[in-house]
Each structure stands twice: as structure tokens, then as C-alpha cells.
C-alpha positions as a Markdown table, in Angstrom:
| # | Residue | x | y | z |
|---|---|---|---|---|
| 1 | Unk | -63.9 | -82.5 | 4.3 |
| 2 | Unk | -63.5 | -78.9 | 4.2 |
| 3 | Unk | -65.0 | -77.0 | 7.2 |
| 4 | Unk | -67.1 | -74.7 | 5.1 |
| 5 | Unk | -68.6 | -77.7 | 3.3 |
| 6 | Unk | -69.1 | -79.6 | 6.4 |
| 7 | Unk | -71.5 | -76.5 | 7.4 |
| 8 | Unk | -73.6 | -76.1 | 4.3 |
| 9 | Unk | -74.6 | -80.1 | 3.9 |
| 10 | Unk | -75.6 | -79.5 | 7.9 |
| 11 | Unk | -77.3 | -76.1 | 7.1 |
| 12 | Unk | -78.9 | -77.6 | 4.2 |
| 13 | Unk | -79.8 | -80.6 | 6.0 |
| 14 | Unk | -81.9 | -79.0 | 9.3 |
| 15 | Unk | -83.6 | -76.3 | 6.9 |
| 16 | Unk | -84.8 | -79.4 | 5.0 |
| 17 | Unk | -85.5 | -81.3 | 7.8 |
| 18 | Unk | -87.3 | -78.3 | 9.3 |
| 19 | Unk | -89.8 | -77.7 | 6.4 |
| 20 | Unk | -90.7 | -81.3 | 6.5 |
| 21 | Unk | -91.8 | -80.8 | 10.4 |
| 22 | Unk | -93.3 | -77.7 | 9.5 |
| 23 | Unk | -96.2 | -79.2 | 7.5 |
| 24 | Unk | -97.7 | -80.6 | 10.3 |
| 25 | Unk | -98.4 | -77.1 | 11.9 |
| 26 | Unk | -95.7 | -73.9 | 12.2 |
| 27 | Unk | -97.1 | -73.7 | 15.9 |
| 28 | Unk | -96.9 | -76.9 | 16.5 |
| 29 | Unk | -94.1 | -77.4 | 19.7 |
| 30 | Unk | -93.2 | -81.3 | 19.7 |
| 31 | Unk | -92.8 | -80.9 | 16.1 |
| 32 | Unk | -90.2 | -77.6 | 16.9 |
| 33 | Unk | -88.7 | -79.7 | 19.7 |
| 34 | Unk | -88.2 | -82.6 | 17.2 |
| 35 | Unk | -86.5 | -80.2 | 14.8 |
| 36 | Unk | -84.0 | -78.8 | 17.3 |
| 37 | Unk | -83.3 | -82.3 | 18.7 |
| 38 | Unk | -82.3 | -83.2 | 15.3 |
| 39 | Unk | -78.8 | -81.5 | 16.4 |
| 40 | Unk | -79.3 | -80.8 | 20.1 |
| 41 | Unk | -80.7 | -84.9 | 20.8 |
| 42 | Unk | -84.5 | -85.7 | 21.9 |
| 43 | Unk | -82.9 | -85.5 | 25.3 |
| 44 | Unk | -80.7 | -82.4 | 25.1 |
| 45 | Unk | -77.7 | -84.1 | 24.9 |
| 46 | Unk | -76.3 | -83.7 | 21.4 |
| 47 | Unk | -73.9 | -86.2 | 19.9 |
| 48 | Unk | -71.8 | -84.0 | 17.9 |
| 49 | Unk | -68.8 | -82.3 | 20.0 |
| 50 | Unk | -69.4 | -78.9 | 17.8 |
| 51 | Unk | -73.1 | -78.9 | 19.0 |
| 52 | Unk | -73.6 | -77.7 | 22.7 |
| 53 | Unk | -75.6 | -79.4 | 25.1 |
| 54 | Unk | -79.1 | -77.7 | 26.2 |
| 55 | Unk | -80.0 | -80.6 | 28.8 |
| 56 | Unk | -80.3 | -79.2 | 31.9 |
| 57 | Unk | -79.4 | -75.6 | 31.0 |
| 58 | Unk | -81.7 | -72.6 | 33.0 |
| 59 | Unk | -84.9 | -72.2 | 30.5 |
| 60 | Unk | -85.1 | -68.4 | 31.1 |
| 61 | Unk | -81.1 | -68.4 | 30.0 |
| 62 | Unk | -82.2 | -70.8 | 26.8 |
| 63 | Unk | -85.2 | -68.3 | 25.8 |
| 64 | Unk | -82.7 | -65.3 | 26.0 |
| 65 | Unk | -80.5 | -66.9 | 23.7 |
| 66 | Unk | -82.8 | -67.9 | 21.0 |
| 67 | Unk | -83.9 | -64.4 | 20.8 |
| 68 | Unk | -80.6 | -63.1 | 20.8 |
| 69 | Unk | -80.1 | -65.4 | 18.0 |
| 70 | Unk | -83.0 | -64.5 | 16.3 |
| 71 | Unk | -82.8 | -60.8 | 16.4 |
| 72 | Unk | -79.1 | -61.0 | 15.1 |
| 73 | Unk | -77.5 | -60.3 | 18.9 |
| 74 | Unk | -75.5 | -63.1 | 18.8 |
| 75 | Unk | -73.9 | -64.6 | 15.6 |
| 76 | Unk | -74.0 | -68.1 | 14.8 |
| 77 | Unk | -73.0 | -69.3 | 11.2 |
| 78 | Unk | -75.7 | -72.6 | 11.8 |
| 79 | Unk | -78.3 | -70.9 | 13.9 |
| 80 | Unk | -78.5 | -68.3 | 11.7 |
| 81 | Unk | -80.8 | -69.8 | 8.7 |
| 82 | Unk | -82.6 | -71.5 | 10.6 |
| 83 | Unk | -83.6 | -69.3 | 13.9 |
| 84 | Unk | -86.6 | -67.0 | 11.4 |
| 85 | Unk | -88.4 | -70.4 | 11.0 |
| 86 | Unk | -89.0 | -71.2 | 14.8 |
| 87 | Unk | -91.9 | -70.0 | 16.2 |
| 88 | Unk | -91.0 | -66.5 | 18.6 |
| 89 | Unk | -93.6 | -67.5 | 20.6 |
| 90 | Unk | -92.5 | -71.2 | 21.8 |
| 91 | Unk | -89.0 | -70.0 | 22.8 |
| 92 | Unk | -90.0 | -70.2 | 26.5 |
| 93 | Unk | -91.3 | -73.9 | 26.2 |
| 94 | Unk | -88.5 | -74.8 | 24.3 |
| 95 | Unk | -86.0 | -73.6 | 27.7 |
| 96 | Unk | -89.1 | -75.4 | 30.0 |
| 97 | Unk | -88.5 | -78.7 | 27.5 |
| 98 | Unk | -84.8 | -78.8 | 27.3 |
| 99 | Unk | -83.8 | -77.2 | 30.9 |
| 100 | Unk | -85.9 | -80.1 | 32.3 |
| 101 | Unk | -83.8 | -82.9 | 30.7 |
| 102 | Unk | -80.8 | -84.2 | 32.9 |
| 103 | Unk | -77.5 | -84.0 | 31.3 |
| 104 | Unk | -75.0 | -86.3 | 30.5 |
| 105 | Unk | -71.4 | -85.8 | 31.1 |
| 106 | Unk | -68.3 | -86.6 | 29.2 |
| 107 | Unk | -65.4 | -89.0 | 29.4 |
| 108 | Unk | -62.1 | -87.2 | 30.8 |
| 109 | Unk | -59.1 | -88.2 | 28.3 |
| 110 | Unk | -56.3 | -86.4 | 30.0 |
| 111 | Unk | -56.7 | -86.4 | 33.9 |
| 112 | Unk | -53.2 | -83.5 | 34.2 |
| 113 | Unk | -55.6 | -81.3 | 32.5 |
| 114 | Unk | -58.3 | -81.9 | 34.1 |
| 115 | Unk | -56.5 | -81.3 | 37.4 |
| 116 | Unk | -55.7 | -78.1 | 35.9 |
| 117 | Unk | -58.6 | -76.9 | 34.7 |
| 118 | Unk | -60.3 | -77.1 | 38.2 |
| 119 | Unk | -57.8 | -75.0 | 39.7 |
| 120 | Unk | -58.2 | -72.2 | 37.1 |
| 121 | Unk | -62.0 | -72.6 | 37.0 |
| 122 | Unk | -62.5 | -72.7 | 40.5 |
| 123 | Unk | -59.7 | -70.2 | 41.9 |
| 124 | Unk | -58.9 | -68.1 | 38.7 |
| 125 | Unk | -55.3 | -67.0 | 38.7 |
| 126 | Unk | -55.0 | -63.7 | 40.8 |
| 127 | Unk | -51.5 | -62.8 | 39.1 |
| 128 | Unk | -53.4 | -62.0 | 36.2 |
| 129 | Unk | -56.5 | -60.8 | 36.9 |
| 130 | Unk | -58.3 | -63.9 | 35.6 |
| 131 | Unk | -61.2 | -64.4 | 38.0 |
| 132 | Unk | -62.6 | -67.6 | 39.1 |
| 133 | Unk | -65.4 | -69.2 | 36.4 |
| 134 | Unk | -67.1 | -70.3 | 39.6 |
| 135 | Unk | -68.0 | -67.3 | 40.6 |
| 136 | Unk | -70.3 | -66.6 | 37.5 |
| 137 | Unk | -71.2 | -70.3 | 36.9 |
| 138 | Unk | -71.5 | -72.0 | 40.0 |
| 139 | Unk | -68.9 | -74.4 | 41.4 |
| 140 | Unk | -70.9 | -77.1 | 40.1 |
| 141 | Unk | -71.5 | -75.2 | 36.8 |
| 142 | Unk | -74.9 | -75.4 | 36.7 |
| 143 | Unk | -74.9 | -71.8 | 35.3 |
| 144 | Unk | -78.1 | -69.8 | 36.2 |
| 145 | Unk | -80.7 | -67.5 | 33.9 |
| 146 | Unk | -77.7 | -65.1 | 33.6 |
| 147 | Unk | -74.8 | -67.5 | 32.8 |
| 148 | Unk | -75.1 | -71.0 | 30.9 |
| 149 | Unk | -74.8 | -74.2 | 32.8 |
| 150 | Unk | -71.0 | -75.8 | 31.7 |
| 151 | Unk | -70.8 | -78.9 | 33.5 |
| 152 | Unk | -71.0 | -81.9 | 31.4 |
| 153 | Unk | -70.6 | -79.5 | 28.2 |
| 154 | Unk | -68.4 | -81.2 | 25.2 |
| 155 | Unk | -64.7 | -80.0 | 25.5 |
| 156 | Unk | -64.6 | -78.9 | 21.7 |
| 157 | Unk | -67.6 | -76.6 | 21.9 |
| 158 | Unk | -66.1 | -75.1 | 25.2 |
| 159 | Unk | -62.9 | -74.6 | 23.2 |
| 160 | Unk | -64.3 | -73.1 | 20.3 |
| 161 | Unk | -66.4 | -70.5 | 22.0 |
| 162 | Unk | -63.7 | -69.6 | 24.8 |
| 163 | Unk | -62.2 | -68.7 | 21.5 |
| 164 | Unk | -64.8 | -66.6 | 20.0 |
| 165 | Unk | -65.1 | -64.5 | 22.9 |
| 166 | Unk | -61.1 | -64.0 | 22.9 |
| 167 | Unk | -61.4 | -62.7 | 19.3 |
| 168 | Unk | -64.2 | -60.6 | 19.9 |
| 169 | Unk | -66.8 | -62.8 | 17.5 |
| 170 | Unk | -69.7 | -62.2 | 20.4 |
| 171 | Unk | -70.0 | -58.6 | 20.5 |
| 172 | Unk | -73.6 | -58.5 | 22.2 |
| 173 | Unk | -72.8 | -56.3 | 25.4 |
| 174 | Unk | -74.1 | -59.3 | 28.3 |
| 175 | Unk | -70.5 | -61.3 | 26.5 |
| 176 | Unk | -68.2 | -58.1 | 27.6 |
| 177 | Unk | -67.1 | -60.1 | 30.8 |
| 178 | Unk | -66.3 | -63.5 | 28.9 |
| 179 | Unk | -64.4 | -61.8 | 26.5 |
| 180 | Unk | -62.6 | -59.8 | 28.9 |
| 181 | Unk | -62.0 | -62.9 | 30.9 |
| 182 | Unk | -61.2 | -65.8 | 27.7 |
| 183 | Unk | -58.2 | -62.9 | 26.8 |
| 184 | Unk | -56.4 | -63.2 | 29.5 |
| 185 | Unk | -56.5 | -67.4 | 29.4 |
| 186 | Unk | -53.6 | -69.2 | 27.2 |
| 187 | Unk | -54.1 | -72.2 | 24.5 |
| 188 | Unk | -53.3 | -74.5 | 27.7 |
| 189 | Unk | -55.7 | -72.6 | 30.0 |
| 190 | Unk | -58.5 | -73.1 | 27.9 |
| 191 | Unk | -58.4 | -76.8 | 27.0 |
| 192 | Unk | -57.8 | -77.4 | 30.0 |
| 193 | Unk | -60.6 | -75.5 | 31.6 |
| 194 | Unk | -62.9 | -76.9 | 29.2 |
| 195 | Unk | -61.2 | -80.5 | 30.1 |
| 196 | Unk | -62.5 | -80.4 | 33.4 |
| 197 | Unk | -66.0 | -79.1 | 32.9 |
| 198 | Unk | -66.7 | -81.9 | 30.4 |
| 199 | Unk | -66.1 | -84.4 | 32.7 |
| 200 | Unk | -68.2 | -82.7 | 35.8 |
């Protein structure tokens, strides 16, 4: 199915699902959590590979982001329609809900990458002025209010936005050092980067 398709039956599908949970009160948190777990999972651990984990994330870094969504900062082609019908007010408790869950981590498929991945993420590559992820996300990743937790994070997510940074699709100025930083990685670099934190 085309990608652009694929995104409007989704779209359509969590604005639907939204106004259903909206009845029941528009300040009403479990029914909000119950609407963002429809894509993110009850637990914060979303099923789909395109949808990024929140389980376990800082809450102060997940209430940044949904207002940075919701004021337009940062772009997001699903977030988008459906950001102006949460609630401004229950962006903190939704961090508190979803950076208390634990998260899960993902199966390594190809271990050579992994191995990889770990050196880069952990070392950087000094030849080219491509510093050390560790150093901004923890060597665990756990990521802090500042930076988003990446351990356990699906690979294809990691891929696609280690991509939108190198094309310049985040412009918000706190993304300047990830896009500075995902241009000076390769194709390999980057799945393989994202390899290894899927699998921490």
C-alpha cells in the first residue's frame, strides 16, 4: 500500500478513535492516555516499528515534546492532526504516565551491526568529527529531560529520524546538534547505530 495512504487510514483512524474517547470528558486523562496508547501501547511500548517507544522516556523531555508538537516546533505528518485535541494541560501527566512504564527492548537481527553501532555510539569516530551519542544520551541511553532515552527504541524509527535530522526536516533550534551530528553519519553508520540501541 502506498505510504501516503498508509498515513491517512492511520490519521483517520486515531482522530476517530480520539472523538469517541472524548465524549466521556475532554479533561478526562485515562481516557487521553487510552487514546495515545492506541499507537504508543497501554504500556509505552508501541507495536508498530514507525511508532516510537515513550516507555521509560524522561517525562519532563515527553511534555517538551508534545508542546513542541503542538505549537508547530516540531513537524510530524501523524502528530500533527491530532496534537490540537489533547488537552495542554495533561501534557505533564501524560510524561509522569508513560516515563514510569519500563521498556521493552528489541531483538538484534544482525549482530556485525550491532557490534558496530556500539563503537560509533559509544566512541564517535574522531577522524570526522562525529562525537560519541553517549555523551548526550547516556551510555545506557536512558536519555535525560534534555535528550530522549534510545535504548530499546525500534531500529526503523531510529532510522527514519537519524534521517530527518540529516535533511534538515527538524528545524526547531534544540535539533541543531542532531542534525549537525546525523550529517556527518553514512547509510551503514546509521543502521547500524540504530541496530545496537534497539537491542540495549
Amino acid at each position: 500500500m502506498d505510504l501516503f495512504f498508509q498515513k491517512l487510514i492511520l490519521q483517520s483512524f486515531i482522530v476517530l478513535n480520539f472523538a469517541c474517547y472524548s465524549c466521556v470528558s475532554a479533561a478526562n486523562l485515562e481516557a487521553t492516555i487510552k487514546f495515545c496508547s492506541t499507537c504508543h501501547g497501554e504500556d509505552g511500548n508501541s507495536v508498530a516499528p514507525n511508532i516510537p517507544k515513550l516507555a521509560g522516556r524522561d517525562p519532563n523531555y515527553i511534555a517538551r515534546e508534545l508542546n513542541y508538537f503542538s505549537s508547530g516546533k516540531r513537524k510530524s505528518d501523524i502528530m500533527a492532526p491530532v496534537i490540537s485535541n489533547v488537552d495542554a494541560s495533561q501534557f505533564k501527566e501524560l510524561g509522569q504516565y508513560f516515563g514510569k512504564q519500563k521498556s521493552s527492548s528489541d531483538k538484534i537481527t544482525d549482530i556485525k551491526a550491532a557490534d558496530s553501532g556500539k563503537k560509533i555510539y559509544l566512541d564517535g569516530d574522531e577522524g570526522k568529527g562525529l562525537p560519541a551519542c553517549a555523551g548526550c544520551h547516556e551510555p545506557s541511553g536512558a536519555g535525560s529531560s534534555r535528550f530522549p532515552r534510545l535504548a530499546g527504541q525500534h531500529k526503523e524509527y531510529l532510522v527514519r529520524e537519524l534521517n530527518k535530522f540529516k535533511t534538515d526536516f527538524h528545524t526547531q533550534e534544540s535539533a541543531r546538534l542532531m542534525r549537525e551530528t546525523a550529517k556527518r553519519m553514512t547509510e551503514a553508520e546509521i543502521n547500524d547505530v540504530s541496530e545496537y540501541l534497539s537491542g540495549l
